[in-house]
C-alpha positions, 0 to 999 in steps of 0.5 A, a space after each residue: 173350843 178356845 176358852 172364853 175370856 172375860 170381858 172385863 179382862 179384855 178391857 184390861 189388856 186393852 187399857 194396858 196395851 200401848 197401841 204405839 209399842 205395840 205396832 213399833 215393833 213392825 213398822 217405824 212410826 214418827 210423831 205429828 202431832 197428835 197422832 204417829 205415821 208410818 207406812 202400813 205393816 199390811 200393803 206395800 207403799 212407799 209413802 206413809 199412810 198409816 196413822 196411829 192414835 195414842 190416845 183412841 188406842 186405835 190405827 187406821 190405814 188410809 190406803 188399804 182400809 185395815 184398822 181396829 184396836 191393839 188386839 186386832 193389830 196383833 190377831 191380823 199381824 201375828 195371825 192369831 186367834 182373838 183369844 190368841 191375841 189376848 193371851 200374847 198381849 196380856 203376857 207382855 203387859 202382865 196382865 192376868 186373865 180370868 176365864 169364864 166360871 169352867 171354860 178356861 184352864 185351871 190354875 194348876 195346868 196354867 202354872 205348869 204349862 207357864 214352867 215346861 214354858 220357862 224350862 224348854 225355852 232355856 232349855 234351846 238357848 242353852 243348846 244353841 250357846 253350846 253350838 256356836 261358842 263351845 269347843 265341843 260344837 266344832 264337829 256340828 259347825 264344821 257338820 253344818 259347813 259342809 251341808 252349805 247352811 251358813 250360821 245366820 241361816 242356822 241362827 235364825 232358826 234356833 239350831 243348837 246342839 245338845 253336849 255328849 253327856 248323859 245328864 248334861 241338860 238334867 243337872 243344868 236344870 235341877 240346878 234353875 229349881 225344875 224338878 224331874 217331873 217337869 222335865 219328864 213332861 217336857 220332853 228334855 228327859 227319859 224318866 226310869 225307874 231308878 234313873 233319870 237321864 237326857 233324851 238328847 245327847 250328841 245332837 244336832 237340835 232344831 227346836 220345834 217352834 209354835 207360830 207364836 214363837 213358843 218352843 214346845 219341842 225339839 227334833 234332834 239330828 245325830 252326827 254320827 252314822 247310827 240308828 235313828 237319824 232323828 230323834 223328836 220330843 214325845 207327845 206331851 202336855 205342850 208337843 203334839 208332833 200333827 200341831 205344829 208346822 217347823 218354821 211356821 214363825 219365821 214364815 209366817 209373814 212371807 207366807 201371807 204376803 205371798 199368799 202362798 206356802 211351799 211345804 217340804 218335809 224337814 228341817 234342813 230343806 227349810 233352813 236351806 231354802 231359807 237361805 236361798 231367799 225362799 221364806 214362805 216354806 214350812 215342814 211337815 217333819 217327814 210325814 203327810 200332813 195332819 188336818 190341825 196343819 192344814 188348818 194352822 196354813 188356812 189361816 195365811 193362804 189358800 195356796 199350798 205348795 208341796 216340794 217333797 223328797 223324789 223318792 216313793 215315800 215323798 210322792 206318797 207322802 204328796 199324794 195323801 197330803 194333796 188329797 187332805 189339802 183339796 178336802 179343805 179347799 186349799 190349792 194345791 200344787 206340786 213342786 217336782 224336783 230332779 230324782 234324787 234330790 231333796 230341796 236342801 240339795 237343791 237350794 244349796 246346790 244351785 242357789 235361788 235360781 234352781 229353786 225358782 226354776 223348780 217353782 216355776 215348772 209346778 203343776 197342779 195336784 190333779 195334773 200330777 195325779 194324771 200323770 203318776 196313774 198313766 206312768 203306770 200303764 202301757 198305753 201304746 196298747 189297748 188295755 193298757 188305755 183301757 185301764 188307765 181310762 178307768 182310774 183316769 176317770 176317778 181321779 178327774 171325779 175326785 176334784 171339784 173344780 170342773 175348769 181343773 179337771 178341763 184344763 187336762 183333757 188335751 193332755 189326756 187325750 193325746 195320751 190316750 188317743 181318745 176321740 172328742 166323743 170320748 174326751 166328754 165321758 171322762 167329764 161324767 160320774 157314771 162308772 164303768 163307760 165303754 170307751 173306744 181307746 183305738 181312735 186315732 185321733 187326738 185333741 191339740 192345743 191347750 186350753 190356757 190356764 187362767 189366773 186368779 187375783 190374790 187380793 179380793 178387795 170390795 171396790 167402792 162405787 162412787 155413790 158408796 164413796 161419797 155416802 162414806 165420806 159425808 159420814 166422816 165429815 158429819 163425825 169431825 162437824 158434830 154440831 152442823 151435821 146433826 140437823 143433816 142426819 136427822 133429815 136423813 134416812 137409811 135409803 139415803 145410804 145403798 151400802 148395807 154397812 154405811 147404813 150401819 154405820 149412819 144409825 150408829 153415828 147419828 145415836 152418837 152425835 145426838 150425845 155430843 150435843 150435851 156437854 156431859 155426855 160427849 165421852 159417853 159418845 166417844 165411848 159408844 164409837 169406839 165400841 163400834 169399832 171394834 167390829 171385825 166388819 166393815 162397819 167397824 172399820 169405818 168407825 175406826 177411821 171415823 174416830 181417826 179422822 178427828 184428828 186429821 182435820 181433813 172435812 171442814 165445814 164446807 166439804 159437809 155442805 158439799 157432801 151433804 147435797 151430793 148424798 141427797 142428789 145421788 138419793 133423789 135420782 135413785 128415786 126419780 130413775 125408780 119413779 120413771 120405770 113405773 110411769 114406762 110400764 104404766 104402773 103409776 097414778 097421777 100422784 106418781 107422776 106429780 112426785 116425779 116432778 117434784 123430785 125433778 124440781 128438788 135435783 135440780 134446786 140441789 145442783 143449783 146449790 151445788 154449782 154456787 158453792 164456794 170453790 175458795 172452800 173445797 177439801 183441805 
């Protein structure tokens, strides 16, 4: 569990944190007048219709809906947790933190964590200096030429080198007043008994990044041919190897923006598929995947994409790490790539081409499962199919999703030559089935594989479309629309979250009407946006419209009698089904006349609005 932050604390970095620096370094903003636009960090436009307010501390986009204040700026930007978000926004305004009475960090381990901080960070800028402006760095450049991984590639990624010497890193650091301690506990040197020394020497160095931009460790190459090839940072206080995915910061913008992350197994394959203009790609550092990655890839897609090295240890490697994606309801695919080759290869060798080509031709965990089992058996006989049927049918058992495991029974079928009869048993969870495997015929044909929308946005009708604008334009006329909300209801309102937002609004604008009290009413607003919901984000955008001066009085008016009209013809459509089935009394039906009589009243009022005072 994160540690609780204190309320009084969160304040604080609010109060600090200017919202317009805060989103200037993702977008470009200009000024008008009171507020600054720009296009949306979180959708692709072409004309700006994102709007940041200096003053509410608050953005809104009026395209995508997105807003909220500067801490939930940075949790949907970066992907952060809120308390995250908090730690990231109060250490670059300076503020401090307190932590509920035994649920945050002491200071001791605070202070310490800040150091091993300070020291790997100089640390990786140290080592990537001595690559790239030293003489001793020759060997590794010419190293890297000749791998086909261009120097901004290896820039952006932070690739250095570590110097040939055994205390090369120690007495630099020393130096800068870190003691052996800390270097100990940061993984930069090997503490013995009557010496200390650096871990890394002579190594090309991939400093092993957190999403948040922090170096935790590094993963260091050797250029030479001896044992082992790589050499990680220990586990220690801040490195903990099944934490962290190497690239995740770079990709993390890419991956949610293309809702999809392809993961591969080292550091070069991200660089060079990087630098093939494949951004959305991670690493898991030559392992099967831990649960805390899968969970850290959770929080920008659902759709994972694994591209491992073609040798037995990668499809393995495939298989354990498919299985562990699947039980936390990821989508797992496989990117097979030609024998032999890894993904740097591959990026390198053919360019974005023969990457897009091997993307293009993926296929999903259960397809590649299916087929790894039936390479395994003779199915031009009998038993062969037999067995193969038997693990078939545990694989198929293994995935929830009954439109997948459909997906391949053509396939299998053909394979196997089984019947339609028996197509059927391998859907079914009973084990041990007795199948005739000597049918000849086989099922054709494909069933085709359906798509899925990647952006599932709540559509609003136009009665929830109409109720939300009259709530703007009742916020931006406080003095004319407080009789119109009093005469309201929440059955004016069929959205669960504009009734929300109604009885908010109306507690406000009751505070408005006294002089006093109007900041006290700003204030309560504002508490209401900072919602995570949808509710808080009509606040958000109620606060924002103040400024617009897009609802002047007259589109109140005209909102104000649409809302009663779409009211009154719910309940005459509610009163005329009881009067069909014969459920009513005569008080029944003389309200449904005078409803009858009201809509009409208010369409005739409608009708004679002044057209020379519609919407600004």
């Amino acid at each position: 569990m994160s540690p609780r932050i204190k309320d009084s604390s969160v304040e604080a970095v609010l109060a600090a944190a200017n919202i317009v620096d805060v989103v200037s370094g993702y977008t470009s903003l200009r000024k008008r007048g009171t507020t600054y636009t720009g296009l949306c960090p979180f959708h692709q436009e072409k004309t700006p219709s994102f709007s940041v307010s200096a003053d509410k501390g608050l953005y809104y986009c009026f395209g995508c809906g997105e807003g909220g204040d500067a801490l939930r700026f940075v949790e949907r930007v970066e992907n952060l947790s809120f308390t995250e978000a908090v730690e990231h926004l109060a250490q670059r305004f300076g503020i401090p933190l307190e932590f509920e009475e035994g649920a945050g960090p002491d200071a001791g381990r605070k202070e310490r964590d800040s150091r091993l901080l300070q020291v790997l960070e100089k640390t990786a800028r140290f080592y990537e200096r001595y690559l790239w402006e030293s003489d001793r760095g020759g060997a590794a450049r010419e190293y890297l030429v000749a791998r086909g991984l261009g120097e901004q590639s290896c820039r952006d990624f932070r690739v250095g080198l570590s110097p040939a010497e055994w205390q090369g890193i120690h007495g630099r650091a020393r130096k800068e007043g870190f003691t052996d301690a800390e270097l100990g506990d940061a993984g930069i040197v090997v503490r013995q008994a009557d010496r200390v020394y650096d871990r890394f020497r002579d190594r090309l160095m991939f400093p092993l990044i957190d999403h948040r931009g922090r170096v935790l460790g590094f993963g260091g190459r050797t250029l030479k041919d001896e044992t082992p090839k790589y050499i990680n940072s220990p586990e220690g206080p801040l490195y903990q190897k099944g934490r962290l995915l190497y690239g995740l910061y770079q990709a993390r913008r890419a991956i949610a923006d293309r809702d999809e992350v392809i993961v591969v197994e080292g550091y070069t394959d991200v660089i060079g598929l990087a630098q093939a203009g494949i951004a959305n790609v991670v690493a898991s550092m030559g392992t099967a995947l831990t649960d805390a990655q899968i969970g850290l890839m959770m929080r920008f897609t659902s759709n994972v994409t694994f591209m491992f090295d073609a040798d037995r240890a990668g499809m393995e490697a495939v298989l354990r790490s498919g299985e562990l994606a699947r039980n936390r309801s990821l989508r797992p695919m496989v990117a097979l790539l030609p024998t032999e080759a890894d993904p740097a290869d591959v990026a390198v060798e053919g360019g974005s081409e023969a990457v897009v080509q091997v993307l293009a031709s993926k296929m999903s965990l259960l397809a590649f499962e299916l087929r790894r089992a039936l390479g395994r058996y003779d199915v031009a006989t009998s038993e062969g199919r037999v067995q193969a049927f038997d693990e078939l049918r545990a694989i198929l058992s293994r995935t929830s999703s009954p439109k997948e495991r459909e997906e391949q029974m053509a396939f299998i079928a053909d394979r196997l030559r089984l019947s339609p009869d028996n197509i059927a048993l391998l859907l079914k969870d009973r084990p041990s089935v007795r199948v005739d495997t000597t049918a000849s015929r086989s099922v054709t044909g494909a069933t085709g594989r359906g798509g899925e929308s990647t952006l599932s946005r709540r559509l609003l009708t136009t009665e929830v479309a109409v109720e939300r604008d009259f709530l703007m334009a009742a916020v931006c006329n406080p003095s004319h629309s407080l009789p119109m909300l009093e005469a309201l209801t929440r059955e004016h309102f069929t959205d669960e979250g504009n009734r929300e937002v109604y009885v908010g609004v109306l507690e406000a604008l009751r505070l408005m009407t006294d002089k006093t009290k109007q900041d006290e009413a700003l204030q309560l607003l504002r508490q209401h946006a900072r919602g995570d919901s949808e509710a808080g984000r009509v606040f958000v955008r109620l606060l924002m419209e103040l400024d617009e001066g897009r609802y002047g009085r007259a589109v109140l008016d005209e909102l104000y009698l649409r809302l009663q009209e779409q009211h009154l013809i719910r309940e005459i459509g509610r009163l005329r089904e009881a009067v069909e089935e014969g459920g009513h009394t005569e008080a029944d039906e003389r309200h449904l006349y005078q409803l009858e009589k009201l809509v009409q009243q208010v369409r005739s009022s409608l009708s004679n609005l002044d057209p020379e005072e519609g919407r600004s």
